[in-house]
C-alpha positions in Angstrom: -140.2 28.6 80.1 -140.6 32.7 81.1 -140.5 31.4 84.4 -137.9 29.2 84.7 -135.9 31.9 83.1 -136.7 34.2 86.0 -136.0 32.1 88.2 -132.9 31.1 87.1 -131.7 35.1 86.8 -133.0 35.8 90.6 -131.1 32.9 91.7 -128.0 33.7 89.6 -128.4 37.7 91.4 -129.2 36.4 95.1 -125.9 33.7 94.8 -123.9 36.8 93.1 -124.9 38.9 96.1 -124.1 36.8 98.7 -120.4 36.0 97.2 -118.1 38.3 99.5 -115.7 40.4 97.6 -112.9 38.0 97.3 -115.2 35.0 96.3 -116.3 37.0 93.0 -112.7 38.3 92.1 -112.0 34.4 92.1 -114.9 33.7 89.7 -114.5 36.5 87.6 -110.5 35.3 87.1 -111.6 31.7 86.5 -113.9 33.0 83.5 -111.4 35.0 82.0 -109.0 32.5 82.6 -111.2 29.9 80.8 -112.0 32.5 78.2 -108.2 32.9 77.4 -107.6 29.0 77.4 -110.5 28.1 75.4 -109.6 30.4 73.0 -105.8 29.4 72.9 -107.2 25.6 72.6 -109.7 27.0 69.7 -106.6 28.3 67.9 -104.2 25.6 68.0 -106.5 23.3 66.9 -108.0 25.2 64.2 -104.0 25.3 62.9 -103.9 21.7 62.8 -101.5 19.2 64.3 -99.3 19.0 61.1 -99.5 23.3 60.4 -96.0 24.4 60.2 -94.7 27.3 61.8 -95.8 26.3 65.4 -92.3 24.5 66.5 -90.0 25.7 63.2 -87.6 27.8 62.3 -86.3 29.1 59.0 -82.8 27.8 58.2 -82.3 29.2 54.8 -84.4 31.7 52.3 -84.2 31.5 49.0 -82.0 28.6 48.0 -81.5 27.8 44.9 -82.8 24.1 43.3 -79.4 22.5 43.3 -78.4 23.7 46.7 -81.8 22.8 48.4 -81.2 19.6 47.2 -78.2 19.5 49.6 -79.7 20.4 52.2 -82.2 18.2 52.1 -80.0 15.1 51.6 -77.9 15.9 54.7 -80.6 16.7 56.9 -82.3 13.3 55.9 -79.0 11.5 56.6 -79.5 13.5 60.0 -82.9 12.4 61.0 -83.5 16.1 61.3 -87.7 17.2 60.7 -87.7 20.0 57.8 -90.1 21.5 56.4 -90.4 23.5 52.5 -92.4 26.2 52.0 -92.4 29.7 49.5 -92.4 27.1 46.8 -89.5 25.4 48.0 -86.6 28.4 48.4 -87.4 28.4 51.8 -86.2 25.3 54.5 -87.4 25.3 58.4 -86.2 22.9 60.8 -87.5 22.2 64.6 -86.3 24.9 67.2 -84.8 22.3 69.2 -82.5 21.0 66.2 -82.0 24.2 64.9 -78.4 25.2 65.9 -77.7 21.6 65.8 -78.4 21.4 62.1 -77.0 24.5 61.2 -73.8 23.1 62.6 -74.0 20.0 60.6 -74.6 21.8 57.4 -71.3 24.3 57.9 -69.7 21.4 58.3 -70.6 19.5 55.5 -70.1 22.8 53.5 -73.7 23.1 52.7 -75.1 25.0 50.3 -72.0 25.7 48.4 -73.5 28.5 46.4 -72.3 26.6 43.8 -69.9 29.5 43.3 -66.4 28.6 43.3 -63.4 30.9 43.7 -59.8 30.6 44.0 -60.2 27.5 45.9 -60.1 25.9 42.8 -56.6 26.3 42.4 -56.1 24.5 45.6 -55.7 21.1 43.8 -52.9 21.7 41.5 -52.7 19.6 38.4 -49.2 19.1 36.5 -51.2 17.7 33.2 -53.0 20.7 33.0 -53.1 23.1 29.6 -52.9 26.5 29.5 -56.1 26.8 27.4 -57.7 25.1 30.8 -55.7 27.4 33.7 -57.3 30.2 31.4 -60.7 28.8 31.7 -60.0 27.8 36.0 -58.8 31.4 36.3 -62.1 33.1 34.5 -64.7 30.5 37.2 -62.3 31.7 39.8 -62.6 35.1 39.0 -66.8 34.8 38.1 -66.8 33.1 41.5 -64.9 35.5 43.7 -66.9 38.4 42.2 -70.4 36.5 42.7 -69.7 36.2 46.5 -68.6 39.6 46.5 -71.5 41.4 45.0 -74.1 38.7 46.8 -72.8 40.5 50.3 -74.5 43.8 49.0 -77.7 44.1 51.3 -79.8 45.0 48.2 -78.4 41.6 46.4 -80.1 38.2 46.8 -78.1 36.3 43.7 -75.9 37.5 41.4 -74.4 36.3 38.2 -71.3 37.2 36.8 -69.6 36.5 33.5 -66.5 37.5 32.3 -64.9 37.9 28.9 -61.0 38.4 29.0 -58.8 40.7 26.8 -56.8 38.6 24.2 -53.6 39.6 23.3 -52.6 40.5 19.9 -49.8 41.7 17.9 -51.9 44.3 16.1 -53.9 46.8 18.4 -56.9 46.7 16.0 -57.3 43.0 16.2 -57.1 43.8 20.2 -60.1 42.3 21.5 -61.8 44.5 24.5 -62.6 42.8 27.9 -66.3 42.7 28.9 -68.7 41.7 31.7 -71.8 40.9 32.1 -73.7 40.8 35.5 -77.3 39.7 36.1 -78.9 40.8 39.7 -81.6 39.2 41.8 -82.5 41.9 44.3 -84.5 41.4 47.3 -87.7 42.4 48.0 -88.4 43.1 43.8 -86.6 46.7 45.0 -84.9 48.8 42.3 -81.1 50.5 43.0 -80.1 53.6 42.9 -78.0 55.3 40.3 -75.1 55.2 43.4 -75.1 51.6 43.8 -74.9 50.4 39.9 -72.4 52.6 39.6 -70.5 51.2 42.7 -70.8 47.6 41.4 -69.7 48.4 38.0 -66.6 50.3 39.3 -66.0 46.9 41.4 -65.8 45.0 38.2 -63.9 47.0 36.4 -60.8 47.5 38.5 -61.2 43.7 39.2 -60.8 42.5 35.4 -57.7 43.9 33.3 -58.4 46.0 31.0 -61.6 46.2 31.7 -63.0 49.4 31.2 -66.9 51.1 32.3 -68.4 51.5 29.4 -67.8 47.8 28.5 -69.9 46.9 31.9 -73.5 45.6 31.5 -76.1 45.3 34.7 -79.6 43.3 34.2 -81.9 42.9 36.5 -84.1 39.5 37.3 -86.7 41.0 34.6 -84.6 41.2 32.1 -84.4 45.3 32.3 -80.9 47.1 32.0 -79.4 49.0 34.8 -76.4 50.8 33.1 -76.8 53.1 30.2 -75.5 52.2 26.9 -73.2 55.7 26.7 -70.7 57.0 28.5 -70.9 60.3 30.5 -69.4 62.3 28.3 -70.9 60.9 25.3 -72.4 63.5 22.4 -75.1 60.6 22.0 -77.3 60.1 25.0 -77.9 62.3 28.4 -75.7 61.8 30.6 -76.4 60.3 33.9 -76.2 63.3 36.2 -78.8 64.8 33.4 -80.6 61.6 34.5 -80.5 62.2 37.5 -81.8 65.3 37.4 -85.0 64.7 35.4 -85.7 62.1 38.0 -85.6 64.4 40.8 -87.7 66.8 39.2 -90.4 64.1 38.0 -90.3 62.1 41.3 -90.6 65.6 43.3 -93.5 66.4 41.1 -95.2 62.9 41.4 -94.6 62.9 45.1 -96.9 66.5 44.8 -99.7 65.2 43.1 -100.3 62.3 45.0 -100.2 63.9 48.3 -103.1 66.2 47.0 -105.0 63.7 45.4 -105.0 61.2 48.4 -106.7 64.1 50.8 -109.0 64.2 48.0 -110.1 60.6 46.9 -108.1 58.7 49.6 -105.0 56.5 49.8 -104.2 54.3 46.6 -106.7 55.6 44.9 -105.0 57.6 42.3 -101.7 56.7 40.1 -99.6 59.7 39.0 -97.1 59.7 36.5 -95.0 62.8 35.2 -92.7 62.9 32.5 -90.4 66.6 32.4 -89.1 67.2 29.2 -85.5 69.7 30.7 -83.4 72.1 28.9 -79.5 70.8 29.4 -77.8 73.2 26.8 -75.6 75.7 28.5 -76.0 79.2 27.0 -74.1 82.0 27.1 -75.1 85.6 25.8 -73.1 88.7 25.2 -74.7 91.8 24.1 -73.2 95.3 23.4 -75.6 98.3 23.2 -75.2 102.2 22.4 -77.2 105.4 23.2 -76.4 107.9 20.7 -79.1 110.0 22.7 -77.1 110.0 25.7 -73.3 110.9 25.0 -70.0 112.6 27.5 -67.5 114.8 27.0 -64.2 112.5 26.8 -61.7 115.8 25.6 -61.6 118.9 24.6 -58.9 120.8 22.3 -58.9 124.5 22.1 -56.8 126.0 19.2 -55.4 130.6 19.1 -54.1 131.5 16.2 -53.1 135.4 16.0 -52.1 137.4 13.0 -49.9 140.8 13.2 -49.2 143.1 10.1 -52.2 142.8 8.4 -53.7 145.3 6.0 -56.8 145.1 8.1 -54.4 145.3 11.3 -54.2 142.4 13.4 -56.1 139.0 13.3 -57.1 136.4 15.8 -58.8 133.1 14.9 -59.6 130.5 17.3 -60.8 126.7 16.9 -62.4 124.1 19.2 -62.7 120.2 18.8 -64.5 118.5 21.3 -64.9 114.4 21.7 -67.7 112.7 22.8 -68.3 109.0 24.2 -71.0 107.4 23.1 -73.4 105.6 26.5 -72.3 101.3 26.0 -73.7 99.1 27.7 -72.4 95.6 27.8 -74.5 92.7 29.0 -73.0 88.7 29.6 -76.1 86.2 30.3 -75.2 82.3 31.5 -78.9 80.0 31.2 -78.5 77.5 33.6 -79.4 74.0 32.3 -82.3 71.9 33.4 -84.9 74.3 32.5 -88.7 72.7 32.4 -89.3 72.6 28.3 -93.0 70.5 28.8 -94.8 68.5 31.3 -96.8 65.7 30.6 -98.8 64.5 33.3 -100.9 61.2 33.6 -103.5 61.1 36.8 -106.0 57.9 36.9 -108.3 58.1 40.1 -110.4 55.1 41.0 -114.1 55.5 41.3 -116.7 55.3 44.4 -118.3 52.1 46.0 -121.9 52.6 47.0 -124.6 50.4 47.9 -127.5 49.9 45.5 -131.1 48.9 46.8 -130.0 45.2 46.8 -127.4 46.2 49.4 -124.6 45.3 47.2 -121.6 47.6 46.4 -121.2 48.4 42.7 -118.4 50.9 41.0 -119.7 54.4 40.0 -117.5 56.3 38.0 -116.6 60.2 39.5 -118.6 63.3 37.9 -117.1 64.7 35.2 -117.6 68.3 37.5 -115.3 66.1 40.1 -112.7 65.5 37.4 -112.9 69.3 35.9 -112.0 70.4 39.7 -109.4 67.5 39.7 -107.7 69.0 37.1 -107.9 72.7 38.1 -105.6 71.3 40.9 -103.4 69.5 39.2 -103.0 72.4 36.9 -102.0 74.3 40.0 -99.9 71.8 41.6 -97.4 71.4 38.8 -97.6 74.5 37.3 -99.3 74.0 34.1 -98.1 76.2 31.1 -100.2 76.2 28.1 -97.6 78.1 25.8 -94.5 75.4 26.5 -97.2 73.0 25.6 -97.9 71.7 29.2 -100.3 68.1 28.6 -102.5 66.6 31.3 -104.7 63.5 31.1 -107.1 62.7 33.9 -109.5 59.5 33.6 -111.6 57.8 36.2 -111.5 54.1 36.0 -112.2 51.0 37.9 -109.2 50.0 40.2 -108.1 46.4 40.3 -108.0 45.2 44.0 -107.4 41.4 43.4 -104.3 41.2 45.1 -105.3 43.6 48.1 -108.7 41.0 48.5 -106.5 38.4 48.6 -103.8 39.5 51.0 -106.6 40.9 53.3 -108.2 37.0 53.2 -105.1 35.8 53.9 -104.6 38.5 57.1 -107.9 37.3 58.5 -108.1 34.2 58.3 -106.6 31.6 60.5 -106.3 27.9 59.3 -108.9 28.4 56.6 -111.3 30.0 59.4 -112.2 33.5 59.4 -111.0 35.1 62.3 -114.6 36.8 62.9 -116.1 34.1 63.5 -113.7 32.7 64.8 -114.4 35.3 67.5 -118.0 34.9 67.7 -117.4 31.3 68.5 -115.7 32.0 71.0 -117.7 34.6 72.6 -120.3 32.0 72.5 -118.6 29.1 73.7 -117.1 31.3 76.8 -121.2 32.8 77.6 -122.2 29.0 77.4 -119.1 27.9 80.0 -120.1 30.5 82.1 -123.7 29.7 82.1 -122.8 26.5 82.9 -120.1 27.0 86.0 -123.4 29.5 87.8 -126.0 26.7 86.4 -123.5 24.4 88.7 -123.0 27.1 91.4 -127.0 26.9 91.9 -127.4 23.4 91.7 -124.7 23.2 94.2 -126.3 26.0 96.6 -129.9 24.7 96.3 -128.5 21.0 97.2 -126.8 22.5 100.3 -130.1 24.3 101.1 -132.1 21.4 101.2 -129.6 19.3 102.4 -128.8 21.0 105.8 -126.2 19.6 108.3 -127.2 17.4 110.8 -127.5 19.0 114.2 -124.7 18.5 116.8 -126.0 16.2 120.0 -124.2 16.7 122.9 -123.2 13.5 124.2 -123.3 13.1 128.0 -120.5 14.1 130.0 -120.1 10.6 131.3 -119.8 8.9 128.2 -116.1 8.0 127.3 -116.2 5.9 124.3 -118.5 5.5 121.2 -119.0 1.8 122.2 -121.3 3.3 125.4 -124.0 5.0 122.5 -126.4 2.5 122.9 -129.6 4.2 121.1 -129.7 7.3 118.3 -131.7 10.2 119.4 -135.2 10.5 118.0 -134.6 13.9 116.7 -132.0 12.5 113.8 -134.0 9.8 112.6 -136.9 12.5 112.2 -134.5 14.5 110.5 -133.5 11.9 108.1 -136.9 10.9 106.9 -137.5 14.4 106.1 -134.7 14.9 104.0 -135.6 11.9 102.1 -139.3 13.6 101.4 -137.4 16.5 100.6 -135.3 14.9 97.9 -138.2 13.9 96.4 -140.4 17.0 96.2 -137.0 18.3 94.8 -137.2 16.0 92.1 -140.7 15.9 91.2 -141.6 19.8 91.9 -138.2 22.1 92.0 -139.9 25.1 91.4 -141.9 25.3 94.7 -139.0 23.8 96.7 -137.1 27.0 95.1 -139.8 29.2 96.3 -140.2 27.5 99.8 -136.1 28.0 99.9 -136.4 31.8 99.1 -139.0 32.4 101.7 -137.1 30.6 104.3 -133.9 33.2 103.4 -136.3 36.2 103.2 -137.4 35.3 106.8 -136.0 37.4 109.8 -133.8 35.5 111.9 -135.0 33.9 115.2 -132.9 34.6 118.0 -131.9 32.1 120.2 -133.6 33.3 123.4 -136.7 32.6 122.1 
């Protein structure tokens, strides 16, 4: 078997090295060429005849029930191939009857939306009470207000509900208007601060009488969006004081994780800050004196003289001086949003190493790790032990689940992983290729032993074939030699290799001799 493996490499070489230069750029292209469409053929196969996504294309995301229903029913009556998928909110149709269908759905009027506006007033009925024009009004309103919000980038379904102001003759009894307004964003995102506030400013100047505070926002997960107070209310932080303990907890969080994931690497550590801020606004006079340090303010110098005396003539002379005592006068203005406490919560994930079984187990980090953790974390947010600064950092075991499952999912193709999916191919395209030079030699060896007949010269004064009367001697020796030589072939292909070889290595024979 050694041999034959020998021989077949030194064959493969001396047929390589007689190709010219052109002949082995065309072999080279035909086995990439049949690398690239064995492994297309691999692929489309391994997705399966009935796989979707090979010939579709979305038509709608995220329909609701009702509407999908609609859609289904009219492309049914259409004879148009659909196909359901992210647990039925999503339709596809065929890329050929793409446009096609879209067209017969906008005519149809499919999906709805289910979310009717002031269209329904486009039917007028002259039986109608005021109790339901009131109740028409509010849909047409709910409707007009859905559509609205649902054309905010951020908004995949909305919900509005409306509560109108009742009139009354006493202002007590005065019922307050009131919405309520339920959001299905895209993507699970969260909104800003800016956006709530621009939707509830929407539906308050669309409803009368309608004011802010009487505005309510939930999210899909049941979690409110506005705050319960108003702005200027004595009873909760406003939202600009919101705002601002965000900025300083996200800046802070945004810190720590950029140290930690140049020390333990990406997602492996969650941060979370909570900044307890100073918002009261004060304002300190103080007014101090140096009695050591005084100033001459005036001066009053007072003569008297006095004439006829018994003693003869008297002077007298008085001074008063006034003195300003040193003031100083001091106005100090704390500005708001000073840092009262930190608390800071850091959970790193462990390290994966191999025991002697090979296999990777969880090993918590050092507790000398986590004292030099901390240290920097300390430094990073600028820990102060006398506000009463807290900091809690634990090691514990990550939960990767869902990052396994999405990376299965990324590398696999039809079920197959795409590894081996790889290595098959590999293999499949060495085996082709072993097979098209297995042919090439088989193909060279059969033209080697198989060599074309010599050309006889046919007298000059021969016109037609019909004069050849008898076939030269030499050709009928010829013949009966390749027929031993098809058989040696057959029974002993080694030495007819060998006796092949030879014959190449030999030097030419010139003609002349």
């Amino acid at each position: 078997m050694g041999d034959f493996f020998k021989e077949l490499i030194s064959q493969i070489a001396l047929i390589w090295a007689k190709l010219s230069l052109q002949q082995r750029v065309i072999l080279s292209s035909l086995v990439v060429f049949m690398f690239l469409g064995l492994f297309t053929l691999i692929l489309w196969g391994s997705m399966g005849a009935t796989a979707p996504g090979r010939d579709y294309r979305v038509l709608h995301r995220n329909v609701a029930s009702e509407d999908m229903a609609d859609i289904v029913d009219e492309l049914t009556a259409g004879q148009y191939d659909y196909e359901l998928r992210n647990d039925g909110r999503d339709i596809y149709v065929q890329n050929q009857d793409f446009y096609a269908a879209r067209m017969l759905l906008a005519r149809e009027g499919v999906p709805a939306g289910r979310n009717f506006g002031y269209e329904l007033f486009d039917q007028n009925s002259f039986g109608i009470t005021d109790f339901e024009q009131n109740i028409q009004a509010r849909r047409a309103l709910e409707g007009e207000l859905t559509r609205t919000i649902e054309a905010l980038d951020i908004v995949n379904r909305a919900r509005v509900h409306l509560v109108f102001m009742e009139s009354s003759l006493f202002q007590r009894d005065q019922k307050q208007a009131k919405a309520s307004i339920t959001l299905d964003l895209r993507g699970g995102g969260e909104p800003s601060r800016e956006q709530i506030r621009g939707i509830t400013f929407l539906v308050a100047s669309s409803v009368q009488g309608l004011e802010r505070e009487n505005v309510s926002i939930l999210d899909s997960h049941g979690r409110l969006l506005t705050s319960p107070y108003e702005e200027d209310s004595a009873l909760g932080m406003s939202s600009q004081n919101m705002e601002i303990q965000q900025q300083v907890e996200n800046r802070l969080t945004q810190r720590l994780e950029t140290l930690l994931s140049r020390v333990v690497g990406r997602n492996n550590a969650t941060v979370t800050v909570s900044a307890d801020l100073n918002f009261d606004r004060i304002e300190e006079n103080s007014e101090r004196y140096d009695p050591d340090s005084r100033v001459l303010r005036s001066q009053e110098i007072n003569e008297r003289a006095v004439t006829n005396a018994p003693d003869g003539d008297q002077s007298s002379e008085s001074i008063v001086s006034n003195y300003e005592i040193n003031r100083t006068l001091e106005k100090v203005i704390r500005e708001v949003g000073n840092v009262n406490r930190l608390s800071v919560a850091v959970v790193v994930n462990g390290r994966y190493e191999e025991n002697e079984e090979g296999e990777r187990v969880f090993v918590p980090r050092s507790d000398e790790e986590l004292a030099s953790l901390e240290e920097s974390i300390r430094s990073a947010v600028g820990f102060n032990m006398d506000r009463g600064d807290q900091i809690s950092l634990t090691s514990m075991r990550f939960d990767t689940s869902f990052e396994e499952q999405f990376y299965h999912e990324k590398t696999t193709i039809g079920g197959f992983e795409v590894q081996e999916m790889v290595q098959y191919l590999i293999l499949a395209a060495l085996l082709f290729a072993a097979l098209f030079v297995i042919v090439n030699i088989a193909k060279a060896m059969s033209d080697a032993m198989n060599p074309p007949l010599p050309e006889v010269e046919l007298p000059k004064d021969i016109q037609s074939e019909e004069e050849v009367v008898d076939i030269p001697e030499n050709i009928a020796r010829s013949n009966e030699l390749l027929e031993k030589a098809e058989v040696m072939a057959e029974n002993d292909p080694g030495n007819v290799a060998k006796i092949i070889q030879d014959w190449l290595n030999e030097p030419a024979v010139s003609k002349e001799k």
